[in-house]
C-alpha positions as MATLAB code, in Angstrom:
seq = 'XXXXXXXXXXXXXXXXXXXXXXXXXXXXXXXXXXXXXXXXXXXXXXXXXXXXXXXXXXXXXXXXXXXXXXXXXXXXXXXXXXXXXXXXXXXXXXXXXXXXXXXXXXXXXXXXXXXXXXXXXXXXXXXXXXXXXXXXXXXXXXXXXXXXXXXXXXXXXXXXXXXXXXXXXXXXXXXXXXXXXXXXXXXXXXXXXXXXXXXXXXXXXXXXXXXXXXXXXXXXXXXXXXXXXXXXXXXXXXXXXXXXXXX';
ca = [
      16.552   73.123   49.315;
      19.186   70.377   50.224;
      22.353   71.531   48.940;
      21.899   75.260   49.817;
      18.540   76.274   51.999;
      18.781   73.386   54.441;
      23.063   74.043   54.940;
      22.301   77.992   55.797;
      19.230   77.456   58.099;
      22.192   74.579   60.041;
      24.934   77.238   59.940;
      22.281   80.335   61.283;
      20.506   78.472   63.731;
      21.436   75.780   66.470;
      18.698   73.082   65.509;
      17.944   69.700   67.521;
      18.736   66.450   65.390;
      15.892   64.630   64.225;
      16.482   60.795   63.243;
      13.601   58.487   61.910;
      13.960   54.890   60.993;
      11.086   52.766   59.611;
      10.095   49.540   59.121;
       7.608   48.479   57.056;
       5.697   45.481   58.123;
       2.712   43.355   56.223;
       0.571   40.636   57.632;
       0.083   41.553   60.741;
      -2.431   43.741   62.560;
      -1.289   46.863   64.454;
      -2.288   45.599   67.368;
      -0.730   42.440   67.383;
       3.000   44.215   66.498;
       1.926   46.482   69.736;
       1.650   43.516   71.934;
       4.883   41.639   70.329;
       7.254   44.232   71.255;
       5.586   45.614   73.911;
       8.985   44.987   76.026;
      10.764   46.819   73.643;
       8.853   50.048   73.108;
       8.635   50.230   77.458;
      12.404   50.556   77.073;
      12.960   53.229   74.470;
      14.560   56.070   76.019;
      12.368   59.207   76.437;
      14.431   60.790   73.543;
      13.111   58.110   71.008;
       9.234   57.789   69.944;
       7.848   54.624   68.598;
       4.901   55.373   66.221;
       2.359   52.832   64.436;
       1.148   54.201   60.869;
      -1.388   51.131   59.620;
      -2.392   50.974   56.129;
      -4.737   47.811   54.558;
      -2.645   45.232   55.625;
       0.587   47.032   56.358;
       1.769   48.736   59.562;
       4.774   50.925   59.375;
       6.532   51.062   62.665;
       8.720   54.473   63.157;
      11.387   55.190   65.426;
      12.037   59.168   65.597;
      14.797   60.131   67.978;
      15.380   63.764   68.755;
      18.964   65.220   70.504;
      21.815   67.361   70.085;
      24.369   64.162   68.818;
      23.492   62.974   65.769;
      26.037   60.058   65.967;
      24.602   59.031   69.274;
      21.225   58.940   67.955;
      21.672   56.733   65.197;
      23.342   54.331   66.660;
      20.621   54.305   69.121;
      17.775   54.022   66.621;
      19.670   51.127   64.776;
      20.098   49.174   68.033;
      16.181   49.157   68.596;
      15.110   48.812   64.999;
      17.431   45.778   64.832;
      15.259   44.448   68.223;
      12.209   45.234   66.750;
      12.830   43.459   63.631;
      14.617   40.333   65.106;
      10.978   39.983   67.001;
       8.638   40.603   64.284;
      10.446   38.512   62.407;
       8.803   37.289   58.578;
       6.258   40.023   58.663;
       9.400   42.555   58.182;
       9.631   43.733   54.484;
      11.808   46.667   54.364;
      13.387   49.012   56.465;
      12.641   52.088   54.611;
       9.893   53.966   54.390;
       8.388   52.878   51.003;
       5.417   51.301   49.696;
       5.029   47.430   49.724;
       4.989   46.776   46.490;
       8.449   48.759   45.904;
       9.711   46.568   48.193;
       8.656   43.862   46.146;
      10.311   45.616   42.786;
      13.601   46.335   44.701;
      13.661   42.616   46.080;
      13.171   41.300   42.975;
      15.106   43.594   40.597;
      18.266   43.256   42.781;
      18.013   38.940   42.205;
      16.971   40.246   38.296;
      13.688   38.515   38.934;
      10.436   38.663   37.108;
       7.123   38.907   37.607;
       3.639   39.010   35.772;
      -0.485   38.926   37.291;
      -3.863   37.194   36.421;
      -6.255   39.808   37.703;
      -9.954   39.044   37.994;
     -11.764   40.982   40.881;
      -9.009   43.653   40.932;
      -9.303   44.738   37.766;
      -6.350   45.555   36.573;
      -5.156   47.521   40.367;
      -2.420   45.205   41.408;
      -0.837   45.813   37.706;
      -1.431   49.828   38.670;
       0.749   49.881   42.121;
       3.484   48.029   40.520;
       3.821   50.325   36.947;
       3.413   53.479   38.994;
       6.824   53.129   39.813;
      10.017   54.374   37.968;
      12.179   51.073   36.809;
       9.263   48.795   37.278;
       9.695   47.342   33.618;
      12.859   46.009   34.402;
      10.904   43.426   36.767;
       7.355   43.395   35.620;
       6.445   41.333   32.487;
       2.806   42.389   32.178;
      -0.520   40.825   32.867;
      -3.616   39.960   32.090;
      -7.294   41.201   33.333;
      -9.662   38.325   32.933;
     -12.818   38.462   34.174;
     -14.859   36.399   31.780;
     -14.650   32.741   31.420;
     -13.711   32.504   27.702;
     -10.654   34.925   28.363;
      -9.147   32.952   31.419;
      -9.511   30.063   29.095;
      -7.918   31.501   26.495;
      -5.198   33.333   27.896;
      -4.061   31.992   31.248;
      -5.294   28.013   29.828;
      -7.991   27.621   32.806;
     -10.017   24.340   31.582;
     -13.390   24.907   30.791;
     -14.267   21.805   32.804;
     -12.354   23.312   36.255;
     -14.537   26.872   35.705;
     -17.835   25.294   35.580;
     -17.504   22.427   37.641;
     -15.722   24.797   40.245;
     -16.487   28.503   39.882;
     -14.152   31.342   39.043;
     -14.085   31.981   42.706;
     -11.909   28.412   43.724;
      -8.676   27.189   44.351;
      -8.924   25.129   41.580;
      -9.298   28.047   38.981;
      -6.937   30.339   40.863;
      -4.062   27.790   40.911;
      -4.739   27.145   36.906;
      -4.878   31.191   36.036;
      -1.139   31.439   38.073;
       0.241   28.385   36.634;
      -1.094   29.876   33.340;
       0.482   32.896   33.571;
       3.913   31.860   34.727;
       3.974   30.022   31.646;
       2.492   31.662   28.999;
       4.212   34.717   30.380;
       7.583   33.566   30.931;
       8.237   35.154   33.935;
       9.922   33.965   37.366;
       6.938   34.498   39.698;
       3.238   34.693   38.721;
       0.483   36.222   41.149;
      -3.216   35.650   40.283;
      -6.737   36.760   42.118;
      -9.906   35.955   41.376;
     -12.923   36.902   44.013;
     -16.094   38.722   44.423;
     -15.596   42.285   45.101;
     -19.357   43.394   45.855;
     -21.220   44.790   46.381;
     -23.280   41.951   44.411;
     -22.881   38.791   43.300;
     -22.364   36.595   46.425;
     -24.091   33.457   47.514;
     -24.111   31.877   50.869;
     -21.544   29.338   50.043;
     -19.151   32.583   48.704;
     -20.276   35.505   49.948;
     -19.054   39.014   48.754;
     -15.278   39.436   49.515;
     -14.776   36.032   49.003;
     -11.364   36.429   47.628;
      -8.515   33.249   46.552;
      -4.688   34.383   45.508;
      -2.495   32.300   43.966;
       1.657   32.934   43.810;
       3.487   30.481   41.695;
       7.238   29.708   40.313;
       8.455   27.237   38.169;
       9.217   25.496   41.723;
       6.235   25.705   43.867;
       2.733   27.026   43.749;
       0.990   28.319   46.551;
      -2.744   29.540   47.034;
      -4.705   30.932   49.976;
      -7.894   31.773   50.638;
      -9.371   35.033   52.187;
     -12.730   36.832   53.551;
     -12.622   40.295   53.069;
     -16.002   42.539   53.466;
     -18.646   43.956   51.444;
     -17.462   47.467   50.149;
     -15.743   46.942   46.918;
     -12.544   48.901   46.922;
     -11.865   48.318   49.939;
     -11.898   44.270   48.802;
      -9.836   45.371   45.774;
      -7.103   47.172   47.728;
      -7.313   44.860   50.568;
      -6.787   41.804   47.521;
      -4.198   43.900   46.029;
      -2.325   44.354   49.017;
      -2.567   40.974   50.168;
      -1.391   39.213   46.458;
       1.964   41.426   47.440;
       2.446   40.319   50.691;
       2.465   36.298   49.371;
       4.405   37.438   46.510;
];
């Protein structure tokens, strides 16, 4: 199709140039970007679109320009994308159009970085996005899945005493499943989860989609808390997706 299809249909017909640029953006809600660059988007020409595409915790902003020059146009599209992304600043992970976590594997692999996971509530999903992509071994270590007690104990090293005097759900347990797997893994970086996807097992101190991620080097180790909903995938992508964005 692209060496000898696409080249005939060019040469046959005279066809409009059609440029698209994304950036892919985590952390921040769709509306929020909208208001940020609001200035910006009023001043794209009417020959460039700006479009929003949200995902759980990801909005990709793309710029498709449509003309006759395609020099003109790209230039064009790289002068606002560079705007855009000087004002959105941090929340800017790549500018292509590729999943986050690919971003992640690209990041890292290019610094030869590595990484491993301590998955409770997600099961094993955060693991799943990373190894569905080609080349992914050359970052990612492995993990493990522990959702009992005895297995964070006796894998990741979590102290009986921290689970029962604070819960699997704590920042106390997450920060001793990361730390665990950074070193019993070897790896560079170390993400861990441990929450209550639903749609059961919530009390009123931690109710369902009470979720805490951890992200740890040999340098620093850094844990946040979050409050998804009540429908279960939806707190295991949303978990998932946020683990990657902390990464």
């Amino acid at each position: 199709m692209e060496d000898a299809v696409i080249p005939k249909l060019k040469a046959a017909f005279k066809l409009p140039v059609i440029i698209h640029h994304t950036i892919l953006t985590a952390g921040e809600g769709e509306s929020y970007l909208a208001e940020k660059i609001a200035d910006i988007e009023d001043s794209l020409p009417p020959y460039i679109k700006l479009a929003y595409l949200p995902k759980l915790g990801q909005v990709r902003l793309r710029l498709s320009a449509y003309g006759e020059n395609e020099t003109f146009l790209k230039e064009k599209v790289e002068g606002f994308a560079a705007q855009i992304t000087e004002r959105v600043g941090a929340s800017v992970v790549a500018q292509e159009d590729i999943p986050l976590e690919k971003a992640i594997l690209n990041f890292m692999a290019e610094r030869e970085l590595t990484l491993s996971t301590a998955e409770s509530c997600t099961g094993g999903y955060i693991a799943h996005l990373i190894t569905q992509h080609a080349g992914s071994s050359k970052v990612f270590f492995g993990g493990a899945v522990s959702y009992s007690y005895e297995l964070k104990e006796s894998i990741l090293g979590v102290k009986n005493e921290t689970l029962w005097q604070y819960g699997a759900v704590s920042q106390e347990t997450v920060t001793e499943m990361v730390e665990g797997a950074l070193l019993n893994f070897k790896s560079d970086y170390a993400i861990a989860v441990t929450g209550i996807a639903g749609p059961d097992g919530g009390t009123d101190e931690k109710p369902v989609g009470t979720v805490w991620i951890g992200v740890a080097c040999a340098k620093k180790t850094v844990t946040r808390k979050f409050q998804f909903g009540s429908k279960r995938q939806q707190n295991i992508e949303r978990t998932a997706i946020a683990g990657a964005q902390h990464a």
